[in-house]
C-alpha positions as CSV (number, residue, x, y, z in Angstrom):
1,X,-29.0,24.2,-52.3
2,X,-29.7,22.7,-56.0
3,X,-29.0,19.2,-57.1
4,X,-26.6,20.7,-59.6
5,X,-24.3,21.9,-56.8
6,X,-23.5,18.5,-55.9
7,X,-23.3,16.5,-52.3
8,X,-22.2,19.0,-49.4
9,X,-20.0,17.2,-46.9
10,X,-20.3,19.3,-43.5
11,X,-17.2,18.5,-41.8
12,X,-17.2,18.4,-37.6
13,X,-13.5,19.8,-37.3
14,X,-13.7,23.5,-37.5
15,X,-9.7,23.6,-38.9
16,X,-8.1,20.9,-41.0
17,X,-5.9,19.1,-39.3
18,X,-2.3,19.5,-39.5
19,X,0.7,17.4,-40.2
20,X,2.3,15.9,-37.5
21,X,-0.6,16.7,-35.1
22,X,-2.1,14.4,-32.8
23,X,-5.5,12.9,-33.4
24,X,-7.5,12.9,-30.2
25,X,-10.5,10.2,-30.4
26,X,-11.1,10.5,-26.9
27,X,-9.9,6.4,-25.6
28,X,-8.8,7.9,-22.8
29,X,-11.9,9.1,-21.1
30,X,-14.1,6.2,-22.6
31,X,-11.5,3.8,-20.2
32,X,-11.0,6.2,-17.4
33,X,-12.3,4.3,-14.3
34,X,-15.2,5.4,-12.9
35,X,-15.2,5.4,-9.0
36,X,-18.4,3.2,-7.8
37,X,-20.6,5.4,-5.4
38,X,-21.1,4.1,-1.9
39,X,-23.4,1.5,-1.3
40,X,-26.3,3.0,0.5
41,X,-28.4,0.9,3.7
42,X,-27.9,-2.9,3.8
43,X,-27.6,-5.7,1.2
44,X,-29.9,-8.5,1.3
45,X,-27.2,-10.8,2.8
46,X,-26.7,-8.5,5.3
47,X,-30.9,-8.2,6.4
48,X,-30.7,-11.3,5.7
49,X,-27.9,-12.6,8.6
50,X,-29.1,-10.0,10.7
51,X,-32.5,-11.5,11.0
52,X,-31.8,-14.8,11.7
53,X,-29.5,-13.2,14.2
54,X,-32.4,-11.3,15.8
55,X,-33.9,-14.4,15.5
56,X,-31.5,-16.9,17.3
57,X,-30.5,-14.3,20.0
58,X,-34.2,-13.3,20.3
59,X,-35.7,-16.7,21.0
60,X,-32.2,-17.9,22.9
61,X,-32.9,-14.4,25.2
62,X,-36.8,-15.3,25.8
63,X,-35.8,-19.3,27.0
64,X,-33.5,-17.4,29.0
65,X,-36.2,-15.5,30.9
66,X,-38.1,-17.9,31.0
67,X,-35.2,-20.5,32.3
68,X,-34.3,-18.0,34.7
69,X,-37.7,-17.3,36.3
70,X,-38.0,-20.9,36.5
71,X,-34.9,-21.3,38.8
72,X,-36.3,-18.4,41.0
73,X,-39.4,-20.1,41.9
74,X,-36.7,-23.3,42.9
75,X,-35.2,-20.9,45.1
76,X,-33.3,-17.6,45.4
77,X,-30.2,-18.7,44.9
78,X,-30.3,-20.9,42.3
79,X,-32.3,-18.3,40.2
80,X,-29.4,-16.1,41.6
81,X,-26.9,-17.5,40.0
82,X,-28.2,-18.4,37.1
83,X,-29.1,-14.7,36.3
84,X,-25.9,-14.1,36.6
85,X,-24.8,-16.3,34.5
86,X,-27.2,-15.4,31.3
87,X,-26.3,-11.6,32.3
88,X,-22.5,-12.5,31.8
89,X,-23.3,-14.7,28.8
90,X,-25.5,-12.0,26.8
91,X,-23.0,-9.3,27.9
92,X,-20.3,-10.7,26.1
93,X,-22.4,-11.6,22.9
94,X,-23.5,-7.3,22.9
95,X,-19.5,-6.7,23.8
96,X,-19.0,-8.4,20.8
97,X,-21.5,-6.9,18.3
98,X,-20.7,-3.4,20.0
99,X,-17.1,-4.5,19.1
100,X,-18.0,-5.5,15.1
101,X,-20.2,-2.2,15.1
102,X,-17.5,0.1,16.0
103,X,-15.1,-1.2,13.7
104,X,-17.5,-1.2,10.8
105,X,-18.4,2.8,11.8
106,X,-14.5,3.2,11.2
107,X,-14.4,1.6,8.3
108,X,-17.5,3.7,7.1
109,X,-15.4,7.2,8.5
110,X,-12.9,6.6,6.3
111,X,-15.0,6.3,3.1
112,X,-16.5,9.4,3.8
113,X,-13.3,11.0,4.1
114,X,-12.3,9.8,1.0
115,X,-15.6,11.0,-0.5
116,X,-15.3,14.4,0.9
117,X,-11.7,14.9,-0.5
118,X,-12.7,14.0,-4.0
119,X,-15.6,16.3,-3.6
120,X,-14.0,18.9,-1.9
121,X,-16.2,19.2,0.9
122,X,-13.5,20.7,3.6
123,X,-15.9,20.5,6.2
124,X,-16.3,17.3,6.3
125,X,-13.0,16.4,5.3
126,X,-11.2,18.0,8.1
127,X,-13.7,16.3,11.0
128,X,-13.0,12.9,9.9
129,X,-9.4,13.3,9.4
130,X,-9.0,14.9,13.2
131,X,-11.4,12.0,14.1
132,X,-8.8,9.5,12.5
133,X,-5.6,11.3,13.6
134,X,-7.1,10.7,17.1
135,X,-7.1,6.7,16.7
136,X,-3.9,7.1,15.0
137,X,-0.6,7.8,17.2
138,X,1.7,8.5,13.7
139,X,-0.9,11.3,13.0
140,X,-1.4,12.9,16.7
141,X,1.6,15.5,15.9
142,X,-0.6,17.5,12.9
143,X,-4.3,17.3,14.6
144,X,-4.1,21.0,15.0
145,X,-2.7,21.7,11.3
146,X,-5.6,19.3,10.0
147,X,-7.9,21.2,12.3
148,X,-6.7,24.8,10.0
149,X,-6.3,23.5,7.2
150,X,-8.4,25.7,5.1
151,X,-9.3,23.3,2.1
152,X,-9.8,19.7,1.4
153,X,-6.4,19.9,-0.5
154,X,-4.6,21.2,2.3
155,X,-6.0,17.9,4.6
156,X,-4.7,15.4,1.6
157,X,-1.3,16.8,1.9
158,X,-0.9,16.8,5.0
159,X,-1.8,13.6,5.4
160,X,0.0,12.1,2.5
161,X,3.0,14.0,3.4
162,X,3.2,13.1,7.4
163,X,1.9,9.9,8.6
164,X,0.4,8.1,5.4
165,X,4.2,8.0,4.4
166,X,5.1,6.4,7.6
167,X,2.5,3.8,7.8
168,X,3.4,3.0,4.1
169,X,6.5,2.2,5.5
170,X,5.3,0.2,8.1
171,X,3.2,-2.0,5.9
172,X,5.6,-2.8,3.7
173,X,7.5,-4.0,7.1
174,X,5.0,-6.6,7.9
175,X,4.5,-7.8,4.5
176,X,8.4,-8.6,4.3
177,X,7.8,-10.3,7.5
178,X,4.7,-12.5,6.4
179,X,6.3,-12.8,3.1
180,X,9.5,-14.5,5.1
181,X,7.6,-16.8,7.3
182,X,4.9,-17.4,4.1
183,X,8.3,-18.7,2.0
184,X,9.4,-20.9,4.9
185,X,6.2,-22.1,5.7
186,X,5.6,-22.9,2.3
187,X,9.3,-24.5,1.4
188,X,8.6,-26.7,4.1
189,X,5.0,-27.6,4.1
190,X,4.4,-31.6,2.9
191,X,1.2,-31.0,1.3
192,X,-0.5,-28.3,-1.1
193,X,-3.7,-28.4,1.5
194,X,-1.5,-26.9,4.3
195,X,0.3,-24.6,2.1
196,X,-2.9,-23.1,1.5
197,X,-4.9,-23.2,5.2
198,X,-0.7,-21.2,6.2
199,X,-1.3,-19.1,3.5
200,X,-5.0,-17.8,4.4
201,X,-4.3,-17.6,8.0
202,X,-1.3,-15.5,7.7
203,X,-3.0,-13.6,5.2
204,X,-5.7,-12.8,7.2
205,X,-2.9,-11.8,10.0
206,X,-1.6,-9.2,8.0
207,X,-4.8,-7.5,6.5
208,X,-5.3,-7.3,10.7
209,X,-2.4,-5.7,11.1
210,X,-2.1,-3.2,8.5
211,X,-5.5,-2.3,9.1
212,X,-4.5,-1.5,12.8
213,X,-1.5,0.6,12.0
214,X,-4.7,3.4,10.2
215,X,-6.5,3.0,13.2
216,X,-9.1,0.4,12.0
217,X,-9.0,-2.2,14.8
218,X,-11.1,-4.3,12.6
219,X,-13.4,-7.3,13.9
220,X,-14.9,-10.3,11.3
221,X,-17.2,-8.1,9.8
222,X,-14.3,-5.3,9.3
223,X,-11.8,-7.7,8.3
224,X,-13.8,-9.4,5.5
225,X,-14.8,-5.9,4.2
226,X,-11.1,-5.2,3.8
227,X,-10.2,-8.6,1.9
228,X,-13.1,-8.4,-0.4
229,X,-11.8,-4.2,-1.1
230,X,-8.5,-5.6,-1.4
231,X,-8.6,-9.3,-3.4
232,X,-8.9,-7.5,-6.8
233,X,-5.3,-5.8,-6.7
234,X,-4.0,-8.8,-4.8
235,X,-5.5,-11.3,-7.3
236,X,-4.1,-9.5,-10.0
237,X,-0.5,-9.9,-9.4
238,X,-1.4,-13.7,-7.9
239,X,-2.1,-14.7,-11.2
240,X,1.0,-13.3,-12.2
241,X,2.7,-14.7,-10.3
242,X,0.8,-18.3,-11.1
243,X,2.2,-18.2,-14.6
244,X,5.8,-17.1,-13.7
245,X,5.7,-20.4,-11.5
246,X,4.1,-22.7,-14.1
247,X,6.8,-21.2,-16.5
248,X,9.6,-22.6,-13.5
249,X,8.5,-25.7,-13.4
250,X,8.3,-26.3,-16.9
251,X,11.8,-25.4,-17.5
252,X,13.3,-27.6,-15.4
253,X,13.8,-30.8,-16.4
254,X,15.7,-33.2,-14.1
255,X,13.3,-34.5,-11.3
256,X,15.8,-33.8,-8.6
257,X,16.2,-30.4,-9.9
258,X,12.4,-29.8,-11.0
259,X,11.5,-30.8,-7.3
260,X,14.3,-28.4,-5.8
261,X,13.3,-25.8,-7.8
262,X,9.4,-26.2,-7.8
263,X,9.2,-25.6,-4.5
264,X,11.5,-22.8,-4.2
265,X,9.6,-20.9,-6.8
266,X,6.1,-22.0,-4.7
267,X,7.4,-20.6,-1.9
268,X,8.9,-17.3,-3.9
269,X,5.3,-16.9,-5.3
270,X,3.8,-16.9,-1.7
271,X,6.0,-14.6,-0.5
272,X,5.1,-11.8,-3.3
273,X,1.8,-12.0,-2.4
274,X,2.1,-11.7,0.8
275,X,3.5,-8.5,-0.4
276,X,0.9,-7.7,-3.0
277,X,-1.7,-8.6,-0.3
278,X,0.1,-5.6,2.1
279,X,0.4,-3.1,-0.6
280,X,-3.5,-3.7,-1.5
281,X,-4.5,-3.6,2.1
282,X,-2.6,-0.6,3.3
283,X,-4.5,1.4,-0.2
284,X,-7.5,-0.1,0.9
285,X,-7.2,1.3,4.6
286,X,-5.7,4.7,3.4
287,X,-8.0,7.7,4.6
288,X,-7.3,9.8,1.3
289,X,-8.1,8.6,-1.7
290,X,-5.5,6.4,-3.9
291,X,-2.7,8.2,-5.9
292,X,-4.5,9.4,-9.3
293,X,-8.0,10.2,-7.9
């Protein structure tokens, strides 16, 4: 190429394009969500708690010993009984733990299912959905179709199409009922403070129960796992609903009226997210992946 045949302009479309045509730049894959992986050991608040459990329980265990061995040289049956005593007690601390473990392992099988689906590792797939249709008395009827079903695909419709439908249902159930008794317990309150201690406990309540329905059973740990999973969908329509409220109350204009109303429309926003709060819970708990994904 000379100078005296002028700039070249290299175009990147191979054809030009045509009237009418749609230009693809691509926005949709630059705001596709992108699934986070799964979070791999512990985090450090979590070494962190557990070691000044290990610590507390560890120490309280060696007093213990010592405690007991000291009633033992007072006599056998004072260091009797109180061996049986610290036996009982650190029973029912393990029962507990053993309790928060289990439900945390379930919690754990159902992200690998999801994982495996998405993958399309069948294998895998199909062992933790007959492990879940076990926990699960809606899914007990297809165990031995999950158990042949010959691809991941097959497991996600089954499961979507038999009992994920029917504990939809049933979540939606109990989050009409906690959004009836969040509205009348909200209508009637006297103060904003217990609107809001009402609110949280029947919240937790119903992130319980939905979580039981999918076989979770969950414990503290468990349960706080499943708010934190689901407070960003059930935030999102909060808010809405904040600024559909503000917008009531500054309609209104007679105090009478304005008070009246005001409250209604507190307790109407409680009650839809009572019923955001189920519909984010029972996603979070699903064992297939969300619709879309």
């Amino acid at each position: 190429m000379t100078l005296k045949d002028g700039p070249r302009i290299i175009l990147e479309e191979e054809r030009p394009p045509v009237a009418g045509e749609r230009v693809d730049l691509g926005w949709e894959q630059a705001v596709v969500p992108i699934e986070p992986s799964p979070r791999i050991g512990w985090s450090s608040v979590g070494l962190v708690t557990a070691g000044i459990a290990c610590l507390v329980l560890g120490f309280a265990l060696i007093d213990a010993v010592g405690f007991v061995l000291a009633q033992f040289r007072e006599g056998w049956f004072s260091g009797g009984v109180t061996l049986l005593v610290a036996v009982l007690g650190f029973g029912l601390i393990l029962g507990g733990v053993a309790r928060e473990l289990r439900s945390l392992a379930a919690l754990r099988a159902v992200d690998r299912c999801r994982l495996a689906i998405v993958a399309g590792d069948t294998e895998t797939a199909r062992a933790e959905a007959v492990a879940w249709a076990a926990r699960v008395p809606a899914a007990i009827p297809i165990r031995a179709e999950l158990r042949a079903a010959p691809d991941a695909a097959t497991v996600r419709a089954l499961l979507e199409g038999g009992p994920l439908r029917q504990l939809d249902s049933q979540a939606t159930t109990l989050g009409r009922n906690a959004a009836i008794q969040a509205f009348a317990a909200t209508a009637i309150s006297p103060s904003p403070a217990w609107d809001a201690l009402v609110f949280g406990w029947r919240a937790v309540r119903l992130v319980r129960q939905v979580a039981e329905l999918h076989g979770l059973r969950p414990g503290v740990a468990a349960t706080v796992s499943l708010l934190r999973r689901s407070a960003l969908s059930a935030v999102a329509v909060a808010a809405t609903n904040v600024l559909a409220d503000a917008a009531t109350r500054a309609v209104v204009s007679n105090p009478l009226i304005e008070k009246l109303a005001g409250e209604a429309a507190t307790g109407a926003v409680a009650a839809r997210r009572m019923l955001a709060l189920a519909r984010a819970t029972a996603i979070a708990c699903r064992i297939v992946p969300p619709p879309g994904r």
